[in-house]
C-alpha positions, 0 to 999 in steps of 0.5 A, spaced: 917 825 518 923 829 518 922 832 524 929 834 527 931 839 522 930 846 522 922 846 520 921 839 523 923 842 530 918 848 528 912 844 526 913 839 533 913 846 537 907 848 533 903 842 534 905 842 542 902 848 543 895 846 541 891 843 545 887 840 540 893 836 538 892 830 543 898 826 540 904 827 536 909 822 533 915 826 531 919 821 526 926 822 525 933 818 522 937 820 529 933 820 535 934 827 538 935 829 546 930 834 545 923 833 548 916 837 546 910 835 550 905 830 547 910 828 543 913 820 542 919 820 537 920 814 533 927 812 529 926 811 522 929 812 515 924 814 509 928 811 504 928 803 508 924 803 514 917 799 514 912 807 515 905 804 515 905 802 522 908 808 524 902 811 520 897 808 524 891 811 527 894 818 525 889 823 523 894 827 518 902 826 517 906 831 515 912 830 510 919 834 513 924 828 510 929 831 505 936 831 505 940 836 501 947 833 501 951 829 498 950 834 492 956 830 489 952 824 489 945 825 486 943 817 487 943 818 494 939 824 495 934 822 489 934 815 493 931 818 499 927 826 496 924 822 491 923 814 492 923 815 500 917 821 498 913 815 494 913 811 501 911 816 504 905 816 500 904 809 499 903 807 507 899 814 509 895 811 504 895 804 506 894 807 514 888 810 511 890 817 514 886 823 512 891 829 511 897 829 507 901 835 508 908 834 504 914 839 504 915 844 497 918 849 496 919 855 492 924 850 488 919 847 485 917 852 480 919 853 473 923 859 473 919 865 473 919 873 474 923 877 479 919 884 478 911 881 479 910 875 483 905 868 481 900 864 484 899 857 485 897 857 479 906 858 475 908 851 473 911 847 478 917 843 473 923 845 476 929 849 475 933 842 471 941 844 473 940 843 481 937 835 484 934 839 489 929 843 483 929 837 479 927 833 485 922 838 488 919 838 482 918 831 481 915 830 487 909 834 486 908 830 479 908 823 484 902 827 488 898 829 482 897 821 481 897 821 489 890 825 488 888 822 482 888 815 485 886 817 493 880 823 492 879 821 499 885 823 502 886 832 503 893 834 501 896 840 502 902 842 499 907 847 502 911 852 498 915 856 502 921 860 501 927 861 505 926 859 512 931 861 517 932 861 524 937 862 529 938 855 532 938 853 525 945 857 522 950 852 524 946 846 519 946 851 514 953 853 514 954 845 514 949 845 508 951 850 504 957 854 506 961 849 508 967 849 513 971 855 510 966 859 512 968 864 517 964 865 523 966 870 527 966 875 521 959 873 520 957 880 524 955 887 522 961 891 520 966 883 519 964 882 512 967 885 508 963 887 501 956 883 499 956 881 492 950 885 487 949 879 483 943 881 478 937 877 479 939 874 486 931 876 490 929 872 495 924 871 499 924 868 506 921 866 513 922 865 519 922 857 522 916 859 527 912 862 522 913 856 518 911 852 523 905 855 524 903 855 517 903 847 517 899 847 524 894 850 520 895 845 515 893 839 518 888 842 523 882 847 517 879 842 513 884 846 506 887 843 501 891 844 495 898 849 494 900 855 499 905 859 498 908 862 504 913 867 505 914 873 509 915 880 507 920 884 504 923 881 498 930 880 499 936 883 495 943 884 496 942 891 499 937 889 504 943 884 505 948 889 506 944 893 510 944 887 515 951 886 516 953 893 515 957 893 510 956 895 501 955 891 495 960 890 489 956 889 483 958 881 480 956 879 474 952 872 473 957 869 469 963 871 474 958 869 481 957 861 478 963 861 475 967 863 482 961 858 485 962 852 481 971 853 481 969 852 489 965 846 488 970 843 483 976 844 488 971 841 493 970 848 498 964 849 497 958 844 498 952 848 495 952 845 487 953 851 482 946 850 480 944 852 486 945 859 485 943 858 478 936 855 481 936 861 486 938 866 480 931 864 477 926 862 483 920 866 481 917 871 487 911 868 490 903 871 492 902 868 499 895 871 498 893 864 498 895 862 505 894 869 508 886 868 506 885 861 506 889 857 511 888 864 514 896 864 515 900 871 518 907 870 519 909 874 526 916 876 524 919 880 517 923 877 513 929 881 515 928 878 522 929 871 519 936 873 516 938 876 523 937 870 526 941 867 521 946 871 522 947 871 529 947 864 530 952 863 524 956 867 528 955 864 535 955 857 532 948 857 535 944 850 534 940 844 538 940 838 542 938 834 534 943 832 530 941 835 524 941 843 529 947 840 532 951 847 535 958 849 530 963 843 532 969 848 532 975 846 528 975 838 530 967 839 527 970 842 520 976 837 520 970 832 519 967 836 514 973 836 510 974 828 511 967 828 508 970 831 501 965 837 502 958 835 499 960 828 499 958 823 503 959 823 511 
């Protein structure tokens, strides 16, 4: 499910290659005009459409589906993050798969501490004031009873941090930063200054290394949780650094309030308690998925934010219509039409 986006791409690239893999059905809302060997595409929607058939003589299925927009409307998003997941689950289990492998996230956790990292183990309640950790962390209690009741499926759960790659940039423009965002001043040397916003450490990853953290998943006999991230921590200066340009030291209060001014005057789609969450993400071990899922990320973290940054700047993308490439000025009129974070 949800296998036309920035991971789900990755995941299908991933399993392709292995050719222990004999079959792939790769799941989306909107067929893609992309193609990946041994791959067989099927139209469907998490939140209405029948799963169970689709599901049917599968060895494991891989939950990718998750919307981040409309943040204006959290009805919709939990209609299909949360109540579209528990279909998910139901009809593996009505097909009788015997993996599951369903996408987390570092937003799930509870927030935790910048200056050591946390296992597993850190609780996984959310951060309240953003849908998308809310609902992260709402899902991982619906699998708690998934497990409970079906002991004879394994479920593997991925926490990944960020992830990034170049093909994926123009999605998370239109995600996040929104149609204002200028695309040719995303270079090194354009911008001018990066706020030093206090507690903004992140962790990152490139798309291919993800994706092969969930091939992985679905091919060793593992289970449970895995944090995945590539190192190394990424502060303001790290991105600075990137683009060539200084940091401004910008208080908490002043970030979200700027944050949540562009998102009332409808500027901005990333709801203020996004960067709230991002301000209180714990840092994660990965030690887990480099010993256990026997998982070792080929890019840096900074390689990740490089991409990001070149494709922002090329309006980079992909023949999938969540990647699709940067749709120029008529592109950004539609997205302003949209009421920037409202439904299309």
């Amino acid at each position: 499910m949800g296998a036309t986006g920035n991971v789900g791409t990755s995941v299908v690239r991933a399993l392709s290659a292995d050719e222990s893999i004999t079959s792939i059905v790769g799941v989306a809302r909107r067929l893609p005009g992309w193609r990946a060997e041994r791959t067989e595409w099927r139209q469907a929607d998490v939140a209405a459409a029948d799963l169970a058939p689709i599901f049917d003589g599968a060895d494991a299925v891989v939950h990718l589906a998750w919307l981040f927009q409309p943040t204006r409307d959290p009805a919709t998003t939990w209609r299909a993050n949360v109540l579209g997941s528990m279909r998910v689950f139901r009809a593996a289990a009505e097909a009788g798969v015997e993996a599951l492998v369903h996408a987390s996230s570092v937003g799930a956790y509870s927030p935790g501490p910048k200056d050591r990292p946390v296992d597993e183990s850190w609780p996984t309640h959310g951060w309240p004031g953003a849908a998308y950790g809310r609902e992260k962390a709402y899902v991982e209690r619906v699998l708690d009873v998934f497990e409970h009741d079906h002991p004879g499926i394994r479920v593997v759960r991925m926490r990944p941090g960020f992830i990034f790659q170049r093909v994926a940039a123009s999605e998370q423009r239109r995600l996040f930063g929104g149609p204002l965002v200028p695309r040719r001043l995303i270079r090194p040397g354009g911008i001018p200054f990066v706020p030093d916003i206090p507690g903004l450490r992140l962790q990152a990853l490139h798309a291919e290394d993800a994706g092969e953290a969930y091939r992985l998943a679905v091919v060793r006999e593992v289970s449970g949780a895995f944090n995945v991230a590539a190192e190394p921590v990424v502060d303001p200066r790290d991105l600075a650094g990137l683009l060539r340009t200084r940091t401004v030291p910008v208080p908490r209060g002043l970030a979200k309030a700027a944050v949540a001014a562009a998102w009332g005057l409808r500027l901005v789609p990333a709801s203020p308690g996004l960067l709230e969450l991002a301000l209180r993400l714990p840092m994660m071990r990965t030690d887990r998925a480099r010993e256990v899922l026997g998982w070792q990320p080929r890019h840096s973290s900074l390689d990740a934010l490089r991409e990001l940054f070149e494709g922002l700047h090329d309006g980079a993308g992909m023949d999938t219509a969540p990647l699709a490439p940067d749709g120029g000025l008529a592109g950004r009129v539609k997205e302003f039409a949209s009421g920037v974070g409202g439904k299309p």
